[in-house]
C-alpha positions as a LaTeX table, in Angstrom:
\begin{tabular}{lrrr}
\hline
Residue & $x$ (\AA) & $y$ (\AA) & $z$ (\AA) \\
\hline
Unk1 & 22.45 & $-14.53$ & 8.68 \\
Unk2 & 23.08 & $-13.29$ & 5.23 \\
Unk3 & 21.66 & $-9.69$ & 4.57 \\
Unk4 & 20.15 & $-10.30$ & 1.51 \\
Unk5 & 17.60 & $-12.84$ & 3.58 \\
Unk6 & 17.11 & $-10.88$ & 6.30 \\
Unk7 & 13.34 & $-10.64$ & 7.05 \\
Unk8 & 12.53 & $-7.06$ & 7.15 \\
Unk9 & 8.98 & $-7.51$ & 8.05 \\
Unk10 & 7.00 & $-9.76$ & 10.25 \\
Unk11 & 4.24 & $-11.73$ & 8.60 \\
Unk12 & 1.18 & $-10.03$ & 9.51 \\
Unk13 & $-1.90$ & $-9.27$ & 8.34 \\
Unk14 & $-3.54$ & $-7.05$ & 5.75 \\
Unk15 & $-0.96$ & $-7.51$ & 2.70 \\
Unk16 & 2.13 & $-6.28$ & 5.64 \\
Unk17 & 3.88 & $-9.60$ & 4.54 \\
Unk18 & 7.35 & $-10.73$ & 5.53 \\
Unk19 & 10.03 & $-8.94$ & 2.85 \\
Unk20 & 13.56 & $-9.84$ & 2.21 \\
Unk21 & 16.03 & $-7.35$ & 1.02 \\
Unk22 & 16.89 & $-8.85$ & $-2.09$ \\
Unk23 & 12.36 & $-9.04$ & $-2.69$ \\
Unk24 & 12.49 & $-5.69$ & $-1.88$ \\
Unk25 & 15.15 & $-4.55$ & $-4.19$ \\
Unk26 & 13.19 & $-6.62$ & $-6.75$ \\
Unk27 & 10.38 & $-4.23$ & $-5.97$ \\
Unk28 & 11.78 & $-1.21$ & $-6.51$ \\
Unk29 & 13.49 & $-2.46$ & $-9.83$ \\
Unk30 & 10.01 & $-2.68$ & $-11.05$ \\
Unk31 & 8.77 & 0.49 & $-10.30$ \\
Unk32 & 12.55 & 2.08 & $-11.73$ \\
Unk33 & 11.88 & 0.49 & $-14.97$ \\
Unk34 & 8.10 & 1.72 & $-15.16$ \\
Unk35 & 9.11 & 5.01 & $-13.56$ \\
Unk36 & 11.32 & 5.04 & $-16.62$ \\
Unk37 & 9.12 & 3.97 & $-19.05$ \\
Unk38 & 6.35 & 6.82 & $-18.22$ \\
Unk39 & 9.34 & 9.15 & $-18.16$ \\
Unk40 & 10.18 & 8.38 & $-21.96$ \\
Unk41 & 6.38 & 7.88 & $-22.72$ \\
Unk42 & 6.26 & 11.72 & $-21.29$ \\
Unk43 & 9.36 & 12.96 & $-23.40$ \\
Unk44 & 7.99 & 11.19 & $-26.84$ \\
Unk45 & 4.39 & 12.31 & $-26.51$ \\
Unk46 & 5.60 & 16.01 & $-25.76$ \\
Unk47 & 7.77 & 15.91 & $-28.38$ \\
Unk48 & 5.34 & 14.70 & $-30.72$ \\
Unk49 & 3.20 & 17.22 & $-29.54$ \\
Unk50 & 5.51 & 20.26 & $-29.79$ \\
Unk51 & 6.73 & 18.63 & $-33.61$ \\
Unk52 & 10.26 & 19.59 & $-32.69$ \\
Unk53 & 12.13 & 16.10 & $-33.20$ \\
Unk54 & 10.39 & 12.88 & $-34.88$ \\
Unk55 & 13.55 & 11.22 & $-34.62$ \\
Unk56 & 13.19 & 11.47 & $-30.82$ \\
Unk57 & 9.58 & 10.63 & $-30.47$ \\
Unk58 & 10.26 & 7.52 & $-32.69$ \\
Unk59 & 13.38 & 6.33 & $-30.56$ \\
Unk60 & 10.87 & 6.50 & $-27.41$ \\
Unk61 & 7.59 & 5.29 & $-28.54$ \\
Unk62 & 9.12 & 2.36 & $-31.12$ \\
Unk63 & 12.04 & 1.71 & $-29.52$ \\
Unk64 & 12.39 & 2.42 & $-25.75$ \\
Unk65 & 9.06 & 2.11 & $-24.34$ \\
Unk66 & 8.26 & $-1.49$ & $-25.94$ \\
Unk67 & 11.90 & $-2.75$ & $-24.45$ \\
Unk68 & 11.03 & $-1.65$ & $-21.07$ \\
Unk69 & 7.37 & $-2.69$ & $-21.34$ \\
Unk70 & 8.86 & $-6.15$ & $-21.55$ \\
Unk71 & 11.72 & $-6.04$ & $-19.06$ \\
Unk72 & 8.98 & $-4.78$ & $-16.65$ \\
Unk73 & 6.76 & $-7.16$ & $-17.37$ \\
Unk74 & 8.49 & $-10.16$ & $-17.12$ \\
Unk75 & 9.60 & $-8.92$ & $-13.82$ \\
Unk76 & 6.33 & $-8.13$ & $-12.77$ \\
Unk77 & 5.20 & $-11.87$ & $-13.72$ \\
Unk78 & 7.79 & $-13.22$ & $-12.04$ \\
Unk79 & 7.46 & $-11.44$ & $-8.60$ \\
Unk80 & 3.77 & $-12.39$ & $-8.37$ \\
Unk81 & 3.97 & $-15.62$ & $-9.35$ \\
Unk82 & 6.67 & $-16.49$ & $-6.83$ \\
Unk83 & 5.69 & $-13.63$ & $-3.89$ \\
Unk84 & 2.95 & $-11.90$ & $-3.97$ \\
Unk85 & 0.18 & $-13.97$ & $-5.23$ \\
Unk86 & 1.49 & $-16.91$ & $-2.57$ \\
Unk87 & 1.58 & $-14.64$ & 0.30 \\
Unk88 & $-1.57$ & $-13.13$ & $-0.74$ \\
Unk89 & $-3.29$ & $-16.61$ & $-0.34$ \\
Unk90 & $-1.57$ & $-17.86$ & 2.24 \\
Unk91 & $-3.03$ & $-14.45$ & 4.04 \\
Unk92 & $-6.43$ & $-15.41$ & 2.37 \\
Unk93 & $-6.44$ & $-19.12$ & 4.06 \\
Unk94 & $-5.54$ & $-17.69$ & 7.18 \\
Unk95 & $-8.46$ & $-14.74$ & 7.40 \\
Unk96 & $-10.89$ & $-18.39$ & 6.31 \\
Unk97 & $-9.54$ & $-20.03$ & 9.18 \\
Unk98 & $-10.26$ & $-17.26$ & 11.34 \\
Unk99 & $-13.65$ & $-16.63$ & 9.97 \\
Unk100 & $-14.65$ & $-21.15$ & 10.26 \\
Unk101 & $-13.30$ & $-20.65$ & 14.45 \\
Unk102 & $-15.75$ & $-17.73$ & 14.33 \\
Unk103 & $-18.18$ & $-19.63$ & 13.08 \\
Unk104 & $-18.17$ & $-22.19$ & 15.06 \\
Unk105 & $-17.82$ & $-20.21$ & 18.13 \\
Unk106 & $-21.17$ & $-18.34$ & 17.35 \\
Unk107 & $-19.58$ & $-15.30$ & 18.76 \\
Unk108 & $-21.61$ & $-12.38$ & 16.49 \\
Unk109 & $-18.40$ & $-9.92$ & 17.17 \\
Unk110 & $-15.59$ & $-12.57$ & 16.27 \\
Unk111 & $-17.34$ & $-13.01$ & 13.08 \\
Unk112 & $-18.38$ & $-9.63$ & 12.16 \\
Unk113 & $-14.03$ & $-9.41$ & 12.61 \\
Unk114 & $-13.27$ & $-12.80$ & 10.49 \\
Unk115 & $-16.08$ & $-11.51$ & 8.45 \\
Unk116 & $-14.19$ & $-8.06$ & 7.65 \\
Unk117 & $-10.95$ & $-10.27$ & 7.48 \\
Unk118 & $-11.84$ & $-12.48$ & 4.95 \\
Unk119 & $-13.05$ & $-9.52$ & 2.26 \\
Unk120 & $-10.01$ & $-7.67$ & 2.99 \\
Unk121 & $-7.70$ & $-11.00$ & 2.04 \\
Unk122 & $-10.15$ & $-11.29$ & $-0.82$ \\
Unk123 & $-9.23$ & $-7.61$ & $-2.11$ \\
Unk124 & $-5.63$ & $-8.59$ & $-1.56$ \\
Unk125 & $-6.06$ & $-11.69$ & $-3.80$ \\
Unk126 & $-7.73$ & $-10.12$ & $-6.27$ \\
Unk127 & $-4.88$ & $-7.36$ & $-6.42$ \\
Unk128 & $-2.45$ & $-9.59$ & $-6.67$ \\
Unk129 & $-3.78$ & $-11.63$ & $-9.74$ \\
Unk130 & $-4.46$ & $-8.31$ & $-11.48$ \\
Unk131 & $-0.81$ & $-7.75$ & $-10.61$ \\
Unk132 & 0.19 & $-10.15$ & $-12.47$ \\
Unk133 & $-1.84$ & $-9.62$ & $-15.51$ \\
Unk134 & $-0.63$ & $-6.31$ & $-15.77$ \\
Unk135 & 2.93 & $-7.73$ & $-16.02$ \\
Unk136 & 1.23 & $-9.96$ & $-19.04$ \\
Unk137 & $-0.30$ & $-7.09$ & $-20.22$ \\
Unk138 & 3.08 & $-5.23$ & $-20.29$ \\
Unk139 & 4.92 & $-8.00$ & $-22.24$ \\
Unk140 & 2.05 & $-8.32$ & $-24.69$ \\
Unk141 & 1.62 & $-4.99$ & $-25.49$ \\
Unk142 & 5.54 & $-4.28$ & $-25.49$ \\
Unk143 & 6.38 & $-7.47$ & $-28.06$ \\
Unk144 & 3.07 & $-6.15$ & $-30.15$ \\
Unk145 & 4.87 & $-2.89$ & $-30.70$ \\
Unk146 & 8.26 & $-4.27$ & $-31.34$ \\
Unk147 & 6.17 & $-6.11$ & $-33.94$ \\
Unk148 & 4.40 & $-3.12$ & $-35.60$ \\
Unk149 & 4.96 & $-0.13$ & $-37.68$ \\
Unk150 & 6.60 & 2.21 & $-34.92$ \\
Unk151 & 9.55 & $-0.07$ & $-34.12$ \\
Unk152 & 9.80 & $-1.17$ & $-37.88$ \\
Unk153 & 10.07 & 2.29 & $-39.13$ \\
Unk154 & 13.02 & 2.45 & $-36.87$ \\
Unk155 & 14.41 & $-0.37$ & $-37.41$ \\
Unk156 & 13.95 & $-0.40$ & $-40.80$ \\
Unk157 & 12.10 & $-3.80$ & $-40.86$ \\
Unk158 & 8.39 & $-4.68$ & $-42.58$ \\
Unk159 & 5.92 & $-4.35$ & $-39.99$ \\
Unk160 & 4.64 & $-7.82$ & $-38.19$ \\
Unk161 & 1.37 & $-6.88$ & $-36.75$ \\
Unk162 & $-0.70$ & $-3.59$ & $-37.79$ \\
Unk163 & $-0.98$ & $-0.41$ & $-35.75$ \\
Unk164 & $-4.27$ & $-1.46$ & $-34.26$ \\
Unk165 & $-2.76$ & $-4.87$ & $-33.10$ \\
Unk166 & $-0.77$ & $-2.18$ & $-30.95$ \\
Unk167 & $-3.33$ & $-0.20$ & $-29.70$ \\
Unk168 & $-5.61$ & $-3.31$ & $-28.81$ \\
Unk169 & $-2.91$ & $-4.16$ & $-26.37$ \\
Unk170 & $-2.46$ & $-0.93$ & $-25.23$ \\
Unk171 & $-6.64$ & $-0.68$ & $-24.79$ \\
Unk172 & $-6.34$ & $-3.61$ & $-22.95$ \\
Unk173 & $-3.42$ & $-3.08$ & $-20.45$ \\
Unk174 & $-5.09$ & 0.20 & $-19.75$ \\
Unk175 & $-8.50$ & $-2.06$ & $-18.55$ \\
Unk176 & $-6.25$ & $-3.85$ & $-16.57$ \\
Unk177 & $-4.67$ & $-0.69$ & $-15.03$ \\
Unk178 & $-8.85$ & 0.13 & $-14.44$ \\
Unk179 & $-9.64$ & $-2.74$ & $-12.72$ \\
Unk180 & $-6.77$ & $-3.14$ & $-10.46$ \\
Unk181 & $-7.01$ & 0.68 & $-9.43$ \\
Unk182 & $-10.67$ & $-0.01$ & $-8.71$ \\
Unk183 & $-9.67$ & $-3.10$ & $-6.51$ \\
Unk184 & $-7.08$ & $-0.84$ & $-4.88$ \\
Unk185 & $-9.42$ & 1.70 & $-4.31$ \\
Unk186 & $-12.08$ & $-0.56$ & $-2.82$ \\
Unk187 & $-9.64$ & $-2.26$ & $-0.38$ \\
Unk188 & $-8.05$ & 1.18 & 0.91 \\
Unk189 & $-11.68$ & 2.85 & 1.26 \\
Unk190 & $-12.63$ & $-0.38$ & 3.31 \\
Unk191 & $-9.58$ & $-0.52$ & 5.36 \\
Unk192 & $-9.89$ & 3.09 & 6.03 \\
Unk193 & $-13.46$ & 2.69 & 7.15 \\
Unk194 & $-12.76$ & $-0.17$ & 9.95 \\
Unk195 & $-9.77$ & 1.67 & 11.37 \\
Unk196 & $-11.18$ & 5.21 & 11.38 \\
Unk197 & $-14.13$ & 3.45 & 13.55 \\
Unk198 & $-11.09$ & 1.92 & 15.67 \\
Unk199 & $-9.64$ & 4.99 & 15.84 \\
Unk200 & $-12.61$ & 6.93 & 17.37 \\
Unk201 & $-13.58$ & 4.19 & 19.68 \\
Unk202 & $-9.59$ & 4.37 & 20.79 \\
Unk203 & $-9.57$ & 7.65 & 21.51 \\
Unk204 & $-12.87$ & 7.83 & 23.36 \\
Unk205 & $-11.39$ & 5.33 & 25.69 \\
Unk206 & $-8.40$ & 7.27 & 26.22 \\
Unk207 & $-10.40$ & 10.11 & 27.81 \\
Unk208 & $-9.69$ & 10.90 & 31.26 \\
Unk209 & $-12.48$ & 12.41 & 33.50 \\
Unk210 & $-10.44$ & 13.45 & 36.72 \\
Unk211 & $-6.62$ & 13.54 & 36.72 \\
Unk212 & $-6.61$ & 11.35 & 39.72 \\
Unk213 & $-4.29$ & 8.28 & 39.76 \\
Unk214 & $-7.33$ & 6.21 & 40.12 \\
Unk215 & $-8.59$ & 8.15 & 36.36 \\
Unk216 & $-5.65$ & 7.83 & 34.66 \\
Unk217 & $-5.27$ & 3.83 & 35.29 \\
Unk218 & $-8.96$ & 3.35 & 34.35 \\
Unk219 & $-8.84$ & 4.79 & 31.07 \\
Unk220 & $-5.49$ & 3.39 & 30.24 \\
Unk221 & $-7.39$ & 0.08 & 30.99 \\
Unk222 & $-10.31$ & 0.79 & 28.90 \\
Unk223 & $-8.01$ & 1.89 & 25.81 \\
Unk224 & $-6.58$ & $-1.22$ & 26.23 \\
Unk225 & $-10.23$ & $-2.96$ & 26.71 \\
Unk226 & $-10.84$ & $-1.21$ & 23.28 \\
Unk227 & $-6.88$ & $-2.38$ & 21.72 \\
Unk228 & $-7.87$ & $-6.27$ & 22.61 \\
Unk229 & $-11.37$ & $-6.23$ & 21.40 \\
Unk230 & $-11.16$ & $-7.90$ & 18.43 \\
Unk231 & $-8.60$ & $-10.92$ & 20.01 \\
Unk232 & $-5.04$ & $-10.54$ & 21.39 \\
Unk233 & $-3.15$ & $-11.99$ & 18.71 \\
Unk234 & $-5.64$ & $-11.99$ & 16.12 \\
Unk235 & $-5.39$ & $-10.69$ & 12.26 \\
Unk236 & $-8.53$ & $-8.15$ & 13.32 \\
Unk237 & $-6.28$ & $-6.73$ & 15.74 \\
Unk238 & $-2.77$ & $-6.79$ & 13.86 \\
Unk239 & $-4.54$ & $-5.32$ & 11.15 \\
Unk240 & $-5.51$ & $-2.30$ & 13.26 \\
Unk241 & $-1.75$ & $-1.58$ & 15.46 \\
Unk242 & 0.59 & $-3.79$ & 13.67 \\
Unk243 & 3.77 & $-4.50$ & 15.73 \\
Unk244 & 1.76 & $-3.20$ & 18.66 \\
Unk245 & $-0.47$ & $-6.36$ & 18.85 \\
Unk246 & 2.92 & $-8.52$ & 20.19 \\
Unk247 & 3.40 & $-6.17$ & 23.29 \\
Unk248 & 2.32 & $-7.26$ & 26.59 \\
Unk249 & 2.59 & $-4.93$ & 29.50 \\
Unk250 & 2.60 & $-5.82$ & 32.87 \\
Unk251 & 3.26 & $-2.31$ & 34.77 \\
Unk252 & 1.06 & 1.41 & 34.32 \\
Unk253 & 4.07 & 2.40 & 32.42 \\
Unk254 & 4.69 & $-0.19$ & 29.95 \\
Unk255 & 0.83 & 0.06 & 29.10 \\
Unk256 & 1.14 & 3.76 & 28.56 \\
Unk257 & 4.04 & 2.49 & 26.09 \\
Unk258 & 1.84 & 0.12 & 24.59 \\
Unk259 & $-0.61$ & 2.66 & 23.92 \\
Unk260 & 1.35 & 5.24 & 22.67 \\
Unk261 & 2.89 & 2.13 & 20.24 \\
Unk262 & $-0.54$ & 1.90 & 19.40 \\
Unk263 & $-1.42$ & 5.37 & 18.10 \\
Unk264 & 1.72 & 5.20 & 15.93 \\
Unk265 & 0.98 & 1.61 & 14.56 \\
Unk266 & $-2.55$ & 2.89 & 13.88 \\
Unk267 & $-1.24$ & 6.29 & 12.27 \\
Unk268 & 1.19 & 4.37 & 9.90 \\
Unk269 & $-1.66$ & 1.63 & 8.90 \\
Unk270 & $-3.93$ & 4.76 & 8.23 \\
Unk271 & $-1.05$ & 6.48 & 5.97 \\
Unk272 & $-0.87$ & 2.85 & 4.53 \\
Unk273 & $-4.14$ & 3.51 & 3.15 \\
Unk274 & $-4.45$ & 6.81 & 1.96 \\
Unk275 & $-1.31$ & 5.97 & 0.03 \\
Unk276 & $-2.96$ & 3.05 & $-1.67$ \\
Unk277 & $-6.12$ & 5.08 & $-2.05$ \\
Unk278 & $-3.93$ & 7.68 & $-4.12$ \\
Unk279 & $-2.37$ & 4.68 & $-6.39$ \\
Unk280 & $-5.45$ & 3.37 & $-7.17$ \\
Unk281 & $-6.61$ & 6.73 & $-8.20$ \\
Unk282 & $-3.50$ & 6.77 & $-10.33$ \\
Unk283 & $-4.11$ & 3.96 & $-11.53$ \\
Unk284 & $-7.97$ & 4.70 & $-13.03$ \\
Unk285 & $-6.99$ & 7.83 & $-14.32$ \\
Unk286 & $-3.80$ & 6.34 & $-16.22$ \\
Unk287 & $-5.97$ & 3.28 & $-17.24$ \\
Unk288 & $-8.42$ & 5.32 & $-18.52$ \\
Unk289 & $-6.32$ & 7.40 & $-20.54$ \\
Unk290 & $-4.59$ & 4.42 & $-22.47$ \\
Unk291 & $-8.23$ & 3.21 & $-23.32$ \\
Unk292 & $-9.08$ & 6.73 & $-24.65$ \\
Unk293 & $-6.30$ & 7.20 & $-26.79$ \\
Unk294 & $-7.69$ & 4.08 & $-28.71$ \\
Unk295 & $-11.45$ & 4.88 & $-28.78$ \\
Unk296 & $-11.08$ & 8.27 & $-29.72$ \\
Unk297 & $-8.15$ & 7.87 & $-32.05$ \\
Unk298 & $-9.47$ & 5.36 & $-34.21$ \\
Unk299 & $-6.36$ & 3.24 & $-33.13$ \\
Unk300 & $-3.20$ & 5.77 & $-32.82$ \\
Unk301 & $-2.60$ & 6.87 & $-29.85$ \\
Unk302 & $-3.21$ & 11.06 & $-29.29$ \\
Unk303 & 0.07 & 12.13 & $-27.76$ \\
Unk304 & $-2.09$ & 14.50 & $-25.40$ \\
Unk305 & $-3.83$ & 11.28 & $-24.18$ \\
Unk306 & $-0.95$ & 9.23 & $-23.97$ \\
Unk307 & 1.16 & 12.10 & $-22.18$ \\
Unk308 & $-1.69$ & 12.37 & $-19.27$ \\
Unk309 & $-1.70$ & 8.86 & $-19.25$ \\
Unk310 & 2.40 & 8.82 & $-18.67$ \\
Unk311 & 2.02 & 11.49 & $-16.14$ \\
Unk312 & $-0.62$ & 9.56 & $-13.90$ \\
Unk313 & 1.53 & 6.41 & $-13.98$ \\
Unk314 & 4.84 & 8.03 & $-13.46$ \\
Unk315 & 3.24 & 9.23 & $-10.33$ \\
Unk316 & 1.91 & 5.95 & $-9.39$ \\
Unk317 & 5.29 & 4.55 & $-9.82$ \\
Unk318 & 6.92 & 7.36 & $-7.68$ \\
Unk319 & 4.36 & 6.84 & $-5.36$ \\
Unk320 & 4.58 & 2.80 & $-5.39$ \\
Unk321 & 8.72 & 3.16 & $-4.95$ \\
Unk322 & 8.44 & 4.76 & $-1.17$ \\
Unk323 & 5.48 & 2.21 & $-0.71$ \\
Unk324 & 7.67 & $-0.31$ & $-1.72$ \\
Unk325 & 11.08 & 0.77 & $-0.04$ \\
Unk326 & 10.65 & 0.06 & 4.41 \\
Unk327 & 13.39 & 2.90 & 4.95 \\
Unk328 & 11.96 & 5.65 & 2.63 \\
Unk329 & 8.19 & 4.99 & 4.02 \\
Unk330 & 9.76 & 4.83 & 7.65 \\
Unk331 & 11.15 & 8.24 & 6.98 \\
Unk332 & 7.97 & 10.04 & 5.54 \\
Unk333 & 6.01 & 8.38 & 8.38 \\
Unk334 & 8.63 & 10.00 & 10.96 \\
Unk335 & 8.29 & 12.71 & 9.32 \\
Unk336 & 4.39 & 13.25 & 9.33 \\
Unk337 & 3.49 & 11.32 & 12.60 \\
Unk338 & 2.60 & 13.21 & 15.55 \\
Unk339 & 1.27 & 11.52 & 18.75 \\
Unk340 & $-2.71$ & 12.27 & 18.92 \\
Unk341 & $-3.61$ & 14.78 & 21.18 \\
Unk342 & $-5.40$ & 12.15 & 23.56 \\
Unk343 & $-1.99$ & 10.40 & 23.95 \\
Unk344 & $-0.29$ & 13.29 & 24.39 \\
Unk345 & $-2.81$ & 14.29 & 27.32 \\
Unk346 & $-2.57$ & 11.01 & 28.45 \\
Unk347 & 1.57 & 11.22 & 28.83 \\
Unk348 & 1.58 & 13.83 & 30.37 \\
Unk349 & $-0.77$ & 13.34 & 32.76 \\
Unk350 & 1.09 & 10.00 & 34.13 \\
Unk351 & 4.39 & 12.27 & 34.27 \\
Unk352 & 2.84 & 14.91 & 36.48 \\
Unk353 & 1.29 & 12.57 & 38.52 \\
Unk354 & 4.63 & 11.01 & 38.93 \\
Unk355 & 6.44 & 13.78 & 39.95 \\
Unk356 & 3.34 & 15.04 & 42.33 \\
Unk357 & 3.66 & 11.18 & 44.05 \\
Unk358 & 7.81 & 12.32 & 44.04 \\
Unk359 & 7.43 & 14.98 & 45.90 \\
Unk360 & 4.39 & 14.16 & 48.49 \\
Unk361 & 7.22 & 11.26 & 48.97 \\
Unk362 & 10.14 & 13.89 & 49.58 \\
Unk363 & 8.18 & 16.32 & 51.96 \\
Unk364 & 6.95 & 12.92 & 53.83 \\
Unk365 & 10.70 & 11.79 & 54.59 \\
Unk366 & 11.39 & 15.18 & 55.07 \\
Unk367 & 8.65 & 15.77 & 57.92 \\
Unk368 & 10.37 & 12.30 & 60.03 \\
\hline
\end{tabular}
């Protein structure tokens, strides 16, 4: 198979979608070229600010910025119109079909899951057609300012469109920017709510009373008790371990496996979150600040405003790039992952009971 199609990802639930290498690369082109574009946002504003080179702000904010506002959006158009916004409802008719089986099973706990399933695809629909307004919102507000007075002066043509053509567009990328970070937020804070209930319910189970054989098999069974609650196989559960959900043990050690797969699956879907939770934050404060450079600047932009604004979305975009990129989040989760203490316990419990049951079996051939 060619490496450019190789699937990267599984198709599983909760936005995880299946990624080629080339759609990834496609991803992290977009957040390069708006990682550059808040960079040379930055550079303008603070030079405007300091009054050191107008020349320079004028190449960034007339000239720079606009170009890569468009090359950005476009791109950003084009991925959600032929990835993300498909995947996202083919995840959304697939948490519907789960939640009419519920239904019709009249199983309370199936649908509470299919219920939880459903507004989660929802959020993830609704992200994903913000998504792609933002793209729109990039090209319209780039083209507006190749057609005004900034890129004019530079250029040394008559201006198209007025200044406050410019800084409607801006005003209203920035509500976009507000709305999807509020989506983002919403769907992280949810997510994180279901799993961190999950997570105490798994590690209750994992609890051992007596470090007896007997003990360690029965709460190995009841963390697993607690792992297929919401369905073997199901979205509810793939949303809560991932990769984990596929495993099916058969002896004491393979389960231990499975569980300890489980606490990392659960870790990285956690970290999943929080990162999200952090965009979206970005996002709100970055959105925000484009809006308030037009309110309060009766339609130019304050380069103070404009220069927190570049700030929170260059960290959005640095942020979004090892989102985005499967080896560089692999390596931060490697790097912050540790196994939870009840797994730990757990571990090495089953090893010492092991080598107890070795020994007992040595001094036993021994005594024949």
């Amino acid at each position: 198979m060619d490496a450019s199609v190789e699937l990267l990802k599984p198709l599983v639930a909760d936005g995880e979608w299946d990624r080629t290498l080339k759609q990834e690369g496609l991803w992290l082109s977009i957040d390069g070229i708006g990682t550059g574009r808040n960079i040379t946002t930055a550079i303008g504003s603070g030079t405007e600010i300091a009054g050191t080179s107008a020349k320079v702000a004028s190449v960034c904010g007339g000239g720079i910025v606009p170009i890569l506002q468009v090359v950005g959006g476009v791109l950003v158009v084009g991925s959600a119109l032929r990835d993300t916004i498909p995947k996202a409802y083919e995840e959304y008719k697939g948490a519907r079909a789960e939640y009419e089986m519920a239904v019709f099973s009249r199983d309370q706990e199936k649908l509470d899951y299919a219920e939880e399933g459903v507004a989660v695809a929802t959020l993830g629909l609704a992200n994903q057609s913000l998504y792609c307004s933002m793209g729109g919102g990039l090209i319209a507000a780039g083209t507006t300012t190749m057609m005004g007075p900034a890129t004019a002066h530079l250029m040394g043509f008559n201006p198209v469109v007025g200044a406050m053509a410019g800084a409607a567009a801006g005003a209203a990328l920035g509500g976009i920017y507000v709305l999807r970070g509020g989506v983002v937020i919403g769907r992280a804070a949810y997510n994180l709510y279901y799993l961190n209930r999950f997570e105490k319910e798994f590690k209750t189970a994992l609890a051992v009373n007596e470090e007896t054989q007997e003990c360690l098999e029965e709460a190995v069974e009841k963390a697993l008790a607690v792992i297929n609650k919401p369905g073997e196989g199901s979205l509810a559960q793939q949303r809560r371990i991932g990769d984990a959900a596929k495993i099916t043990p058969e002896t004491l050690e393979e389960k231990i496996r499975l569980l300890e797969k489980a606490d990392q699956e659960l870790y990285t879907k956690k970290l999943q979150q929080k990162v999200s939770l952090i965009i979206g934050i970005a996002m709100v404060i970055g959105g925000l600040a484009s809006i308030a450079a037009v309110v309060f600047s009766g339609g130019l932009a304050l380069p103070l405003i404009a220069l927190i604004s570049a700030i929170a979305f260059t960290a959005m975009e640095g942020i979004y790039a090892t989102y985005d990129s499967s080896y560089l989040f692999e390596k931060v989760r490697a790097r912050l992952y540790k196994p939870s203490q009840e797994i730990q316990d757990l571990r090495a419990l089953h090893e010492r009971l092991k080598l107890q049951e070795e020994a007992d079996s040595s001094l036993s051939r021994l005594a024949e």
